[in-house]
C-alpha positions as CSV (number, residue, x, y, z in Angstrom):
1,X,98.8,120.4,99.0
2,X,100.3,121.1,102.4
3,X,103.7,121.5,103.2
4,X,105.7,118.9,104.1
5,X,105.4,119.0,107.9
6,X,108.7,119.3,110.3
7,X,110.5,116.4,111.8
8,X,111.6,115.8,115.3
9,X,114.6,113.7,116.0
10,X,113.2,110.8,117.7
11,X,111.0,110.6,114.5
12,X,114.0,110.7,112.2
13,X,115.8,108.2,114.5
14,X,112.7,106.2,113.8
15,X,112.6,106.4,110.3
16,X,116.4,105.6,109.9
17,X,115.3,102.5,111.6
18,X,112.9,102.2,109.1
19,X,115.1,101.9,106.3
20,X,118.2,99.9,108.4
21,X,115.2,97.2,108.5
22,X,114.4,97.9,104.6
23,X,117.7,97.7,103.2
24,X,117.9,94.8,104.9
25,X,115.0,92.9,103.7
26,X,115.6,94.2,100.1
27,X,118.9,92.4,100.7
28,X,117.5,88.8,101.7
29,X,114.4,88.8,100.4
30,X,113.0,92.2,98.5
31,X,110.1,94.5,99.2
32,X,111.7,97.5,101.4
33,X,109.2,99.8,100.0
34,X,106.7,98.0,102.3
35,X,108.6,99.0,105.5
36,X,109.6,102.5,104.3
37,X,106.7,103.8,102.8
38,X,104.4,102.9,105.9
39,X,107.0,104.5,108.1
40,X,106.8,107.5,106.3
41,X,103.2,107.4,106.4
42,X,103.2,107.2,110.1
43,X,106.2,110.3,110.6
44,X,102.9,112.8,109.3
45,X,103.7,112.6,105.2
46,X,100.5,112.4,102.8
47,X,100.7,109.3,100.6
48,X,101.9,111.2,97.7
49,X,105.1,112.8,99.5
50,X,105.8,109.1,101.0
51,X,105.9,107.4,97.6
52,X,108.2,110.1,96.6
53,X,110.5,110.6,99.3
54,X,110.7,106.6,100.0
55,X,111.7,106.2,95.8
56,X,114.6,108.5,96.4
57,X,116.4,107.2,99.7
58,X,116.3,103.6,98.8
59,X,117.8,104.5,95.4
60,X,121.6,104.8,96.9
61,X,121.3,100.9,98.6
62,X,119.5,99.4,95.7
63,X,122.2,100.8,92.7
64,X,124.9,99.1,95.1
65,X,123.2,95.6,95.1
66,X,122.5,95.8,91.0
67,X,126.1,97.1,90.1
68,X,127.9,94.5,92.5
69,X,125.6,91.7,90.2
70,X,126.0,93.4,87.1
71,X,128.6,90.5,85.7
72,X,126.2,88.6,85.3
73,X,123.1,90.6,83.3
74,X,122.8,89.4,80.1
75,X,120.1,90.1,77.2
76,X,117.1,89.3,77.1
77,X,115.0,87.1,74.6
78,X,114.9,88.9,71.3
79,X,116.1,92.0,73.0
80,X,119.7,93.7,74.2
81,X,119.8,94.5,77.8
82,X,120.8,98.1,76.4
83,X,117.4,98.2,74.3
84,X,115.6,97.1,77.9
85,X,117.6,99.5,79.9
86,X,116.3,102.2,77.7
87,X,112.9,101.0,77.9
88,X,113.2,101.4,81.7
89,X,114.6,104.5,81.8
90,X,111.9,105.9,79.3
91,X,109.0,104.0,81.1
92,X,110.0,105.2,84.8
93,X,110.2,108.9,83.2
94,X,106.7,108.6,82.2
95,X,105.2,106.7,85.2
96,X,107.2,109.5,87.4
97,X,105.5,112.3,85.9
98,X,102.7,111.0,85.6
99,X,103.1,110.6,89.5
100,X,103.3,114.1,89.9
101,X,100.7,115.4,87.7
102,X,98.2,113.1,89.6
103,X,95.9,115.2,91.9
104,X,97.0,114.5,95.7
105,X,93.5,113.6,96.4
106,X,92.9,111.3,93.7
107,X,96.3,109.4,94.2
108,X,95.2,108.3,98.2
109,X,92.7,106.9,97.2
110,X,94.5,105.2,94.5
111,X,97.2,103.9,97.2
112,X,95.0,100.9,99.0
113,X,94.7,99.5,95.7
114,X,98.2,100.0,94.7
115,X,98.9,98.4,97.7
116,X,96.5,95.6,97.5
117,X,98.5,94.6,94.3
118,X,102.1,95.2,95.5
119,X,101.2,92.7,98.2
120,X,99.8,90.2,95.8
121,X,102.7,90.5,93.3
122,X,105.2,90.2,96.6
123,X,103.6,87.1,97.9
124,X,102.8,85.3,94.4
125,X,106.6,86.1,93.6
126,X,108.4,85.4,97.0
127,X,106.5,81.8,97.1
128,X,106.2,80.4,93.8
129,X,108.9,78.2,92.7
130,X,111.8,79.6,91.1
131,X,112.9,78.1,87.7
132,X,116.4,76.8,87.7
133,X,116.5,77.1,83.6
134,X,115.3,79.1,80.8
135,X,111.3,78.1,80.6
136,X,110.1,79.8,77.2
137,X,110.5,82.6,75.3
138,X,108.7,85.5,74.3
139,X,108.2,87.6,70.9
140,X,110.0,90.8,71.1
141,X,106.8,93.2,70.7
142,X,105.3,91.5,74.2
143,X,108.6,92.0,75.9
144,X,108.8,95.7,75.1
145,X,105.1,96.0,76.3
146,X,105.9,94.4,78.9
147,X,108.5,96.3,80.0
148,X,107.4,99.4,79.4
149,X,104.5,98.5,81.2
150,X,106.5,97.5,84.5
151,X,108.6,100.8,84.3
152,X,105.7,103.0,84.1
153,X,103.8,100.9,87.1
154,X,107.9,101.2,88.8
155,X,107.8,105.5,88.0
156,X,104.4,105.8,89.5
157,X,105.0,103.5,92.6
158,X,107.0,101.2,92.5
159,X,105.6,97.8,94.8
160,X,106.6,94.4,93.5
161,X,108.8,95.4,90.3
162,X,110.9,93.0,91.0
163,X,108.7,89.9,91.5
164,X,106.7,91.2,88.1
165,X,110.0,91.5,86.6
166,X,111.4,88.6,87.1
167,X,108.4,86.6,86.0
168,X,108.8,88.3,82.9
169,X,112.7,87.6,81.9
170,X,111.9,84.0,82.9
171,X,109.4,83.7,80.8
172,X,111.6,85.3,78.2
173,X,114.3,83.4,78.2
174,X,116.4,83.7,80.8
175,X,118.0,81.5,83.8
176,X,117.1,82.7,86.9
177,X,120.4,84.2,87.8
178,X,121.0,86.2,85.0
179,X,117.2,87.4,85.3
180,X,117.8,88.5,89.1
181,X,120.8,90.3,88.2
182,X,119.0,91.9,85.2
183,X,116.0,92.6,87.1
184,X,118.2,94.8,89.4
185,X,120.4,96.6,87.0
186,X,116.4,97.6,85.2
187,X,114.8,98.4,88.5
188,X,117.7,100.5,89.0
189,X,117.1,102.6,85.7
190,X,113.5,102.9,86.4
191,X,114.2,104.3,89.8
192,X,117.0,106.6,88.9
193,X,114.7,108.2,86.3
194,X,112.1,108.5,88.5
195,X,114.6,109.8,90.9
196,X,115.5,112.7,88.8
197,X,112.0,113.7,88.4
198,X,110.7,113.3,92.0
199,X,114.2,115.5,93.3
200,X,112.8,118.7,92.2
201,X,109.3,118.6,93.9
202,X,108.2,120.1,96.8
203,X,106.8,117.6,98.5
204,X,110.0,115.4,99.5
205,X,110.8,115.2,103.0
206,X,114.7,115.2,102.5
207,X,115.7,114.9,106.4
208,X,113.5,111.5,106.5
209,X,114.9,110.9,102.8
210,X,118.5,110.6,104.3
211,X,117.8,109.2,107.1
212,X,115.6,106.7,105.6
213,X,119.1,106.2,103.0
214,X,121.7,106.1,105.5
215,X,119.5,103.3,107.2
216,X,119.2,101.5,104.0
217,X,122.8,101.1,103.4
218,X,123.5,99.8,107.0
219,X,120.5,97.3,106.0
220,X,122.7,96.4,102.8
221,X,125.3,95.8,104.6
222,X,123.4,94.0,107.7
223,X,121.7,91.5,105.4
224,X,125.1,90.4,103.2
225,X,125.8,89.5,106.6
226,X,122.0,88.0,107.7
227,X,121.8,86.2,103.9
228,X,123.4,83.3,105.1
229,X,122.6,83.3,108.7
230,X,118.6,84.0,108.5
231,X,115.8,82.2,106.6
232,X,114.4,84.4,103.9
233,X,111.0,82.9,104.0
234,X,110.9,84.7,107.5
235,X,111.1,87.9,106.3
236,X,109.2,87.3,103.1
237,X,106.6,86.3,105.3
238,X,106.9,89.5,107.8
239,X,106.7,91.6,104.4
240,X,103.7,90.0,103.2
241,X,101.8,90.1,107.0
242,X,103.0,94.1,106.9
243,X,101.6,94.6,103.2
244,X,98.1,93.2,104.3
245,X,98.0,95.3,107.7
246,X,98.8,98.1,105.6
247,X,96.3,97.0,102.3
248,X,93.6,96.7,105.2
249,X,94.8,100.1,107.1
250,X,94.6,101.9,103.8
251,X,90.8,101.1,103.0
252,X,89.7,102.1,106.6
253,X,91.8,105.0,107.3
């Protein structure tokens, strides 16, 4: 694997950008890692070192939106949120490293496909109709594999967690405040485990990683601001036209 190549200012400027637009979206509408981890792609980093570096600088913004809704995460179905907040800590451990042991060559050609379902999970989620109350419920040994399934799939990359994970605490039980809240605080743990394990490799670009974070919390900030002020289904729709360019842009490249 090659090093991590060298970047010039405009190209950090660029990719701060990058992430002010991110941490924006992720507040209106979700699915930052769509606008981060092509601009990555673009500043000269390999697939693998993009996925990596993008998972650590959004981490900072996206704790600060699930601990300012953490009042109102609640458990879930048969299960505690403490026994799912384990499960997603364990689960984006083991999709993280199994990030890392995946050969560099192997994983790119992994990434259109990856990709190609992030984008499907991001539109099926961001336009379906939301439940307003609990629908069903689900036994307790499908949640955990569930779960555990989504935080291995968030460890390893990471695209559309939150649309698969709120599908599943609806379906579990919950009302679809409580399971938004939720869904943050677990995509949190995921990403902070997988955070831990992707800060000691070689391949993270750590000038783009803060500017990519320091342009992630303007974005937070920008879209508590926007959230009232700008349709979401505008952006959802800009994130879903920028996931197929880059599903299609993956296959050819």
């Amino acid at each position: 694997m090659p090093p991590v190549p060298p970047l010039e200012l405009h190209t950090i400027v660029l990719i701060a950008a990058a992430g002010l637009f991110a941490g924006t979206q992720n507040a209106l509408a979700g699915g930052g890692s769509f606008i981060t981890f092509p601009a990555l792609l673009l500043a000269g980093l390999n697939p693998l070192a993009a996925n990596m570096t993008s998972t650590i600088a959004m981490f900072p913004s996206q704790a600060t939106s699930a601990i300012a809704g953490r009042k109102l995460v609640d458990d879930v179905g048969p299960l505690t949120f403490r026994q799912m907040f384990v499960i997603s800590v364990i689960g984006g451990v083991l999709g993280a490293i199994l990030l890392r042991i995946t050969p560099p060559t192997f994983f790119e050609r992994l990434v259109p496909w990856l990709v190609l379902f992030a984008t499907s999970m991001f539109a099926w989620g961001a336009f379906r109709k939301q439940p307003l109350h609990a629908a069903s419920s689900m036994p307790r040994w499908a949640l955990v594999l569930t779960q555990a399934a989504i935080s291995i799939y968030g460890g390893y990359f990471g695209g559309g967690i939150g649309f698969l994970m709120l599908a599943a605490l609806t379906i579990a039980g919950q009302q679809i405040r409580a399971a938004t809240a939720t869904k943050n605080m677990l995509a949190m743990a995921m990403n902070a485990a997988a955070t831990l394990v992707f800060a000691f490799s070689s391949l993270i670009s750590w000038p783009a990683a803060l500017a990519l974070c320091a342009g992630g919390i303007g974005g937070g900030l920008l879209g508590a601001w926007l959230i009232h002020r700008l349709p979401p289904r505008i952006m959802r729709i800009f994130v879903v036209a920028v996931g197929i360019a880059l599903t299609i842009y993956m296959f050819v490249r």
